[in-house]
N, C-alpha and C positions, 0 to 999 in steps of 0.2 A: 448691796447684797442684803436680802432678808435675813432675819434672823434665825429661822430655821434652819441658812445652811451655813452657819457658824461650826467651826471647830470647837465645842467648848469643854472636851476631856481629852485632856492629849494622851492617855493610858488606854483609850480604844481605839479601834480598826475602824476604818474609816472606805466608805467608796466612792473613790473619784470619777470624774468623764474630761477630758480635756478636749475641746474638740475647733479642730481647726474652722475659722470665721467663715461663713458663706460655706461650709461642709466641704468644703476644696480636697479633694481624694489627692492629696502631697504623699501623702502614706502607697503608694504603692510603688514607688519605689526604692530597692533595700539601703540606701545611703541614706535618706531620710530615717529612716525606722534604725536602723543600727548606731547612727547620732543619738537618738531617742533613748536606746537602750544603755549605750555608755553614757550616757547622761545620767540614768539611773544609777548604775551599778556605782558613777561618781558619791552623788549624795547617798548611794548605800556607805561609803567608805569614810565620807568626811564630813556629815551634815546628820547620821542619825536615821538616814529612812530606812524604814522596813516594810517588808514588801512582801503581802499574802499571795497576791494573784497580780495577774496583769494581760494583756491582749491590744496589742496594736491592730487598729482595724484600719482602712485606706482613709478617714476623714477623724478619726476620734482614737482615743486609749481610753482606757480602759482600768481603772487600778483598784485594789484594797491594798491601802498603807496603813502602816502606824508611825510612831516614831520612838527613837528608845530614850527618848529625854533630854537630850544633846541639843536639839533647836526645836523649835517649835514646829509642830505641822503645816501651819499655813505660813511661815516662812522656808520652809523648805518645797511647796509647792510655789509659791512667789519666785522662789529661786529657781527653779526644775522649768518653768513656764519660762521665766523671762530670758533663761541661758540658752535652753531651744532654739524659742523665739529669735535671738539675734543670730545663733549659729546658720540656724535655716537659712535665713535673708541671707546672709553673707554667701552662704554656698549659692545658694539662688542667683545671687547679683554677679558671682564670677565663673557661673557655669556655661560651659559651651556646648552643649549638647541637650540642656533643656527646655525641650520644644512650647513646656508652658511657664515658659519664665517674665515674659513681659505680660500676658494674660494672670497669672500668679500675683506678679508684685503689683499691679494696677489694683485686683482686689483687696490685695493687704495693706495699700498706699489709700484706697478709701475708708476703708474702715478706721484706719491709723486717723486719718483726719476726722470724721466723723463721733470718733469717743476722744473726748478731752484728759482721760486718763495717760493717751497716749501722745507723742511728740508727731509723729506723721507714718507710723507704722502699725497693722496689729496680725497678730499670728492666729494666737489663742483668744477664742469666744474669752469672754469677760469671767464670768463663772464657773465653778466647777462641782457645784451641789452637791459638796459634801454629806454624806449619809452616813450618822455613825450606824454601827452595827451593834447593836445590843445586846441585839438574840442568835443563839446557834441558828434558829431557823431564819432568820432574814440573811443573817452570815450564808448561810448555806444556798439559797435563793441568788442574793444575787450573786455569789461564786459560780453557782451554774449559768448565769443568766452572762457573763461575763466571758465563760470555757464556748458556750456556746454559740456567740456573736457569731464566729464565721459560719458556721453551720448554719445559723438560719439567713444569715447574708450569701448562702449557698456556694463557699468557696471549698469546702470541705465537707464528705460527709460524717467525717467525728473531727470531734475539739482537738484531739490529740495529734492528728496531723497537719495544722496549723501553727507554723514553725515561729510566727511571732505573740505568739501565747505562753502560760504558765501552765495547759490542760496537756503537755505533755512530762510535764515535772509531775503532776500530780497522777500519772499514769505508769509513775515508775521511773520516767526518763530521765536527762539533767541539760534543762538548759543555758542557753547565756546569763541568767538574772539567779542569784542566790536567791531560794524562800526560805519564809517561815508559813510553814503549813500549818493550815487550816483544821484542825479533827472534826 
């Protein structure tokens, strides 16, 4: 990983992409995305993460984190990745009803082989190019660029009714994921 998308102040906000290998739309179904989000709200509770924004989209998330000083950012992203990661497979590997399940783990059984980081699986793209946020206005930038994902991927036409985002927390609402908002 270059240098620029190092973590190197853990007292900023930070925006991630996590995004499943080979763009594989796993995300559109709500047990995938709901592991996702209790996987969150875990390392919200024992690991230190803090969580600006966020938006599950069908192939990628979406996040602004920090962290409150308890572990580091890029171990708690290591963690948050690699716990997914094994959780997905597993459900993948013993589900009976998913019709892309052999299609699924063939691409994720090649890429595992293909990066030597991995033993013979891989979920998540390699990278997450982290961007700290420095400025309110890049802050603010990609906050929208984030609320607005499903909109211009045209599943909604406001951020706010896109029920696996943060754009309805910030619209007044409250949903599954505790924030710390953004001014």
């Amino acid at each position: 990983m270059g240098r620029k998308y190092l973590i190197h102040d853990q007292s900023r906000a930070y925006f991630v992409t996590f995004t499943v290998v080979n763009w594989i739309a796993l995300f559109i179904r709500g047990e995938y995305r709901e592991l996702f989000v209790d996987s969150i709200k875990y390392c919200q509770q024992h690991k230190g993460l803090q969580i600006y924004a966020w938006c599950i989209m069908t192939s990628h998330v979406h996040l602004i984190i920090g962290t409150s000083g308890s572990n580091d950012l890029q171990d708690i992203i290591r963690d948050l990745k690699s716990y997914t990661s094994r959780q997905i497979r597993l459900r993948l590997e013993q589900s009976a009803i998913e019709s892309r399940k052999e299609w699924m783990m063939w691409f994720f059984t090649q890429a595992g082989i293909h990066n030597s980081n991995n033993k013979d699986y891989q979920f998540w793209q390699q990278n997450n190019h982290p961007i700290e946020l420095s400025t309110a206005e890049m802050t603010k930038q990609r906050l929208d660029y984030l609320h607005n994902n499903p909109v211009v991927a045209g599943f909604f036409a406001s951020p706010e009714h896109w029920r696996w985002s943060s754009a309805y927390d910030y619209c007044g609402g409250k949903g599954p994921i505790d924030l710390i908002f953004i001014e």
